[in-house]
C-alpha positions in Angstrom: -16.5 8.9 -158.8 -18.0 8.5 -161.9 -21.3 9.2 -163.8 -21.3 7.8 -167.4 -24.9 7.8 -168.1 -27.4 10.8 -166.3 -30.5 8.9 -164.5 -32.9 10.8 -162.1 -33.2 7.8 -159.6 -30.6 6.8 -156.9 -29.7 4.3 -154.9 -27.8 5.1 -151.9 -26.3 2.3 -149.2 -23.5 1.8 -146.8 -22.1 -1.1 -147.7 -19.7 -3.8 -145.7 -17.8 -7.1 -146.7 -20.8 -9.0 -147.3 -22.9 -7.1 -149.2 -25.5 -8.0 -151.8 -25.5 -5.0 -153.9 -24.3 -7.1 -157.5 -28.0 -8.2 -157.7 -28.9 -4.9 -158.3 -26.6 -4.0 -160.9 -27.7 -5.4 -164.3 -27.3 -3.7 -167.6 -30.8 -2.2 -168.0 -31.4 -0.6 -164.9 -32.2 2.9 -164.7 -30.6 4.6 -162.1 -27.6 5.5 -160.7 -25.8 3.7 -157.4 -23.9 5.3 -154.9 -22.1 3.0 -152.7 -20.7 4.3 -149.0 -18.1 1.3 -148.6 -17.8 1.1 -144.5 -16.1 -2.5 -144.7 -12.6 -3.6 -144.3 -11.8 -4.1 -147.9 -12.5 -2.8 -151.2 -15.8 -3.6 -153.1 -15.7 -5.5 -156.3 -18.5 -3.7 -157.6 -16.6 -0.3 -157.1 -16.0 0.5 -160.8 -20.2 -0.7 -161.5 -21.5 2.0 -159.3 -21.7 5.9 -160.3 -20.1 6.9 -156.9 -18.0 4.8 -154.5 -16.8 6.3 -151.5 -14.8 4.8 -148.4 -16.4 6.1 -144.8 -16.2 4.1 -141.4 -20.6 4.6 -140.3 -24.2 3.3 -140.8 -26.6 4.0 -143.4 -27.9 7.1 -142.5 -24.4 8.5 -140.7 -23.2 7.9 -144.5 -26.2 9.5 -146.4 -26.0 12.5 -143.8 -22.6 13.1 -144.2 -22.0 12.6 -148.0 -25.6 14.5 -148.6 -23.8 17.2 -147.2 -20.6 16.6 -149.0 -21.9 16.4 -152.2 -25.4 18.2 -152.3 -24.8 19.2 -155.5 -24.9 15.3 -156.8 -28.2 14.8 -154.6 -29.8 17.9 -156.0 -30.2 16.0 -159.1 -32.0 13.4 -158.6 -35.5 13.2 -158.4 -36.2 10.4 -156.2 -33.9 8.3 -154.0 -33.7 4.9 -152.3 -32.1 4.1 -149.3 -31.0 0.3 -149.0 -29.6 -1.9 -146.9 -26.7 -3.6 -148.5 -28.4 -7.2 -148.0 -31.5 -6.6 -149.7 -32.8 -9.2 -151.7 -34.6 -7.3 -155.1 -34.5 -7.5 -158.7 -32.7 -4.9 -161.0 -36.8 -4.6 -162.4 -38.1 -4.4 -159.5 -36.4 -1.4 -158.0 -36.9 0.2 -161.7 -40.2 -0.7 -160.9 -40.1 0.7 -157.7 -39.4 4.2 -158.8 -41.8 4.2 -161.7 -44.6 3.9 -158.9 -43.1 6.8 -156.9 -43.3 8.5 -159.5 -46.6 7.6 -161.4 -48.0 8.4 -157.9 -46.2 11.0 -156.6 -45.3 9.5 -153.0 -43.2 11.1 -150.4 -42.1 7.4 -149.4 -42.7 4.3 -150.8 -41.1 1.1 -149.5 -41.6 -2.8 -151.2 -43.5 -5.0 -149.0 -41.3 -7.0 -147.3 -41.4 -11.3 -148.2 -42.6 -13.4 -145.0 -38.9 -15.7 -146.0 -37.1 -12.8 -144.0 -37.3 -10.4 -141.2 -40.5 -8.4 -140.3 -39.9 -6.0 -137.6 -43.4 -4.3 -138.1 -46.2 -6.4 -139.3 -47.7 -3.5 -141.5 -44.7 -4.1 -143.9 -45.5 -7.5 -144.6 -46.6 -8.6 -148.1 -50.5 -8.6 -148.5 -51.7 -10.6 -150.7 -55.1 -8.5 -150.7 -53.9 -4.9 -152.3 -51.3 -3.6 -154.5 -50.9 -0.5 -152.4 -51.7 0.7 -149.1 -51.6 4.3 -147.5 -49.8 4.6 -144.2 -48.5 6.4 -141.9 -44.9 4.5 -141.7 -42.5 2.3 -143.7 -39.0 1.0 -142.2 -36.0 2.1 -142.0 -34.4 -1.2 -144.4 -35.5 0.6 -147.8 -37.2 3.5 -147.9 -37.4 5.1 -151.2 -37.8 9.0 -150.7 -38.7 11.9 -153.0 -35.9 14.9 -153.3 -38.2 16.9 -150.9 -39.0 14.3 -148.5 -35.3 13.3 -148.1 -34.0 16.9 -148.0 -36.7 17.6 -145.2 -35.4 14.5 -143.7 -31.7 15.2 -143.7 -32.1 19.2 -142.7 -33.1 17.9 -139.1 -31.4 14.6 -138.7 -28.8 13.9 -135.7 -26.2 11.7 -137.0 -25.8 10.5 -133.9 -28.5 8.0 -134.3 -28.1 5.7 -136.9 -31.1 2.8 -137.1 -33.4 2.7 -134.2 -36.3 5.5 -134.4 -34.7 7.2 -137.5 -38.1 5.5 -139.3 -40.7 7.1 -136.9 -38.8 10.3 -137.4 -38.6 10.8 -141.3 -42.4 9.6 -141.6 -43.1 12.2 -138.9 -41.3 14.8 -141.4 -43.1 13.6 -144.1 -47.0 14.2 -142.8 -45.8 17.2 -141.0 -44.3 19.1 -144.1 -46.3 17.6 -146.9 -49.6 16.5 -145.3 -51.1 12.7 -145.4 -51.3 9.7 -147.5 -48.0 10.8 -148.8 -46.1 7.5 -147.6 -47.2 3.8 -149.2 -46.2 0.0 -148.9 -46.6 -1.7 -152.6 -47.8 -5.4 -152.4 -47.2 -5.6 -156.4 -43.4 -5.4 -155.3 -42.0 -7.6 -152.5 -38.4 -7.6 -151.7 -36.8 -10.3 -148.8 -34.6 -8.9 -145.8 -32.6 -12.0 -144.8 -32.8 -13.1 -141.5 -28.9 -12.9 -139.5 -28.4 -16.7 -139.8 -29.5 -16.5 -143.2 -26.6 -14.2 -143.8 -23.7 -16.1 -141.6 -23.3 -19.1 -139.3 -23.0 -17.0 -136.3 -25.8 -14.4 -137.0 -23.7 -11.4 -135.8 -25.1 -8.2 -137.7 -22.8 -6.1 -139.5 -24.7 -2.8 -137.8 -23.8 -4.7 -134.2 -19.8 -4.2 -134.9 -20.7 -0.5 -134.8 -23.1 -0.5 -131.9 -24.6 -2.7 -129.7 -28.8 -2.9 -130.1 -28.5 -1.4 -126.2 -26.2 1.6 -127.6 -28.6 1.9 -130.4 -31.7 2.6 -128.3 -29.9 4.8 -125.6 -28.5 7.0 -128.3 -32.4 7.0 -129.9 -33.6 7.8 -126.5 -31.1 10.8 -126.1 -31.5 12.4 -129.1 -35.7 12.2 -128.8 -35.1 14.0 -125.8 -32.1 16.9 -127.2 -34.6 17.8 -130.1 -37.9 17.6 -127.8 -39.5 14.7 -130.8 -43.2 14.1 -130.1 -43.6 10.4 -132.3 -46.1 7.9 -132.3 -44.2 5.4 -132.1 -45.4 1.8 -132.7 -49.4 3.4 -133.2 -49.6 1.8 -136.9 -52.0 3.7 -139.2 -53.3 2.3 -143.1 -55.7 5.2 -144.2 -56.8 3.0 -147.5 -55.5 0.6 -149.4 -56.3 -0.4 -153.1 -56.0 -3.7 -155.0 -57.2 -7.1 -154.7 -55.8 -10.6 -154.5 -54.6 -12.3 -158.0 -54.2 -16.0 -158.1 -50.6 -15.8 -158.8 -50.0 -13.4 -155.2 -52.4 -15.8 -153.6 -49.6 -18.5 -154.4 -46.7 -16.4 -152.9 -48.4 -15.2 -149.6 -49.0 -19.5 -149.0 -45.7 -20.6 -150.7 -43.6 -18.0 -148.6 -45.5 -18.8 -145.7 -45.0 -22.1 -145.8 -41.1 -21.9 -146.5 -41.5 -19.1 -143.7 -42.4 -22.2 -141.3 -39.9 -24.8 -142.7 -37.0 -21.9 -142.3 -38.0 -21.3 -138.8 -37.2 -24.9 -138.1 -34.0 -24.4 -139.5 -32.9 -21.3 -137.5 -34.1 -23.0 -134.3 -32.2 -26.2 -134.9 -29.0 -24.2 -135.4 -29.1 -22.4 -132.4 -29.7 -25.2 -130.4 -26.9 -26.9 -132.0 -24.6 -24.1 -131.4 -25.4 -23.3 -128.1 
């Protein structure tokens, strides 16, 4: 490990072998990256990233366990963002990202998410109409946590689950321990989660060679029931938003939509030819 320059913002991911994290990794950004390497060989980025570790999990398996290995590095950061290793954002605008948090003083904040890739919950997608919005929920892809809201997180978690429900279940922490309107989408910052066949020709997810989507939900459903969890789950609240439409976000909500159509094409064609 290695720490040349002390930041107070950190970006955590588990990374595999086809990994997107050198985007994030120019010269003037301003904070540190831990990398959880869970692929079959070694990262080239390993000597750009503060910490690099080697660890067989997902995302949150790796953040729960290393959390606990090293506290003492997670103690000293102020805010931290937990990303997919696919993400598709700027060096500036995850600087950007963290200067909201703070500015504002969320619990959890998360980038609206580009219509070009994968919305799994429409409240996430970009609205051209406000810069940021007040919710009860943001995903599990990127969620960029306080120290408190993470450490709240973490203290309860069951690493037994990795993806499915771990979102309804940190954003239940969050209004629980530190009241509402503490977690926010930002439509001033968009980032793009790839679609599978955007990714490879087969559209296997990297998450899937660790556990089936059916393995995923049973373990969700067993450990909802071990820890008696009372969620909301899928009951989508924005308490207030702020903002208003610019002409230049007016021209990314059509242009994306549009490509959004065109791409859709695309994916369908494929699977028809390789089926």
């Amino acid at each position: 490990m290695q720490n040349k320059l002390k930041r107070k913002w950190l970006v955590f991911t588990s990374a595999g072998d086809n990994s997107n994290i050198q985007q994030w990794m120019d010269i003037d950004r301003q904070y540190d990256v831990f990398v959880a390497c869970y692929g079959s060989k070694e990262l080239l980025i390993k000597n750009l990233c503060e910490y690099y570790k080697e660890r067989k999990g997902g995302k949150y398996q790796n953040l729960h366990h290393f959390f606990n290995e090293y506290r003492e590095i997670f103690d000293s950061y102020e805010a931290i963002l937990v990303m997919d290793d696919d993400i598709v954002i700027s060096t500036l605008k995850i600087n950007t990202l963290f200067q909201l948090r703070e500015k504002r003083g969320f619990d959890l904040l998360q980038s609206a998410f580009d219509r070009r890739g994968k919305i799994s919950h429409k409240i996430t997608e970009f609205n051209p109409f406000t810069s940021i919005r007040l919710t009860n929920f943001i995903e599990v892809t990127c969620p960029l946590f306080s120290h408190r809201a993470l450490t709240a997180f973490l203290n309860e978690y069951d690493p037994t689950v990795n993806a499915t429900g771990v979102d309804w279940w940190f954003c239940n922490i969050v209004e629980r321990d530190f009241g509402l309107n503490r977690i926010a989408i930002s439509d001033d910052i968009t980032c793009l989660n790839p679609h599978d066949l955007d990714k490879s020709s087969t559209g296997n997810r990297e998450i899937d060679k660790l556990l089936s989507r059916e393995q995923r939900n049973k373990s969700w459903i067993e450990v909802k029931q071990k820890h008696n969890l009372q969620l909301n789950e899928g009951k989508y609240v924005q308490y207030s938003s702020e903002g208003h439409i610019t002409i230049s976000k007016a021209f990314f909500w059509i242009g994306t939509k549009c490509l959004n159509i065109i791409l859709r094409i695309f994916r369908k064609v494929h699977r028809v030819i390789n089926n």
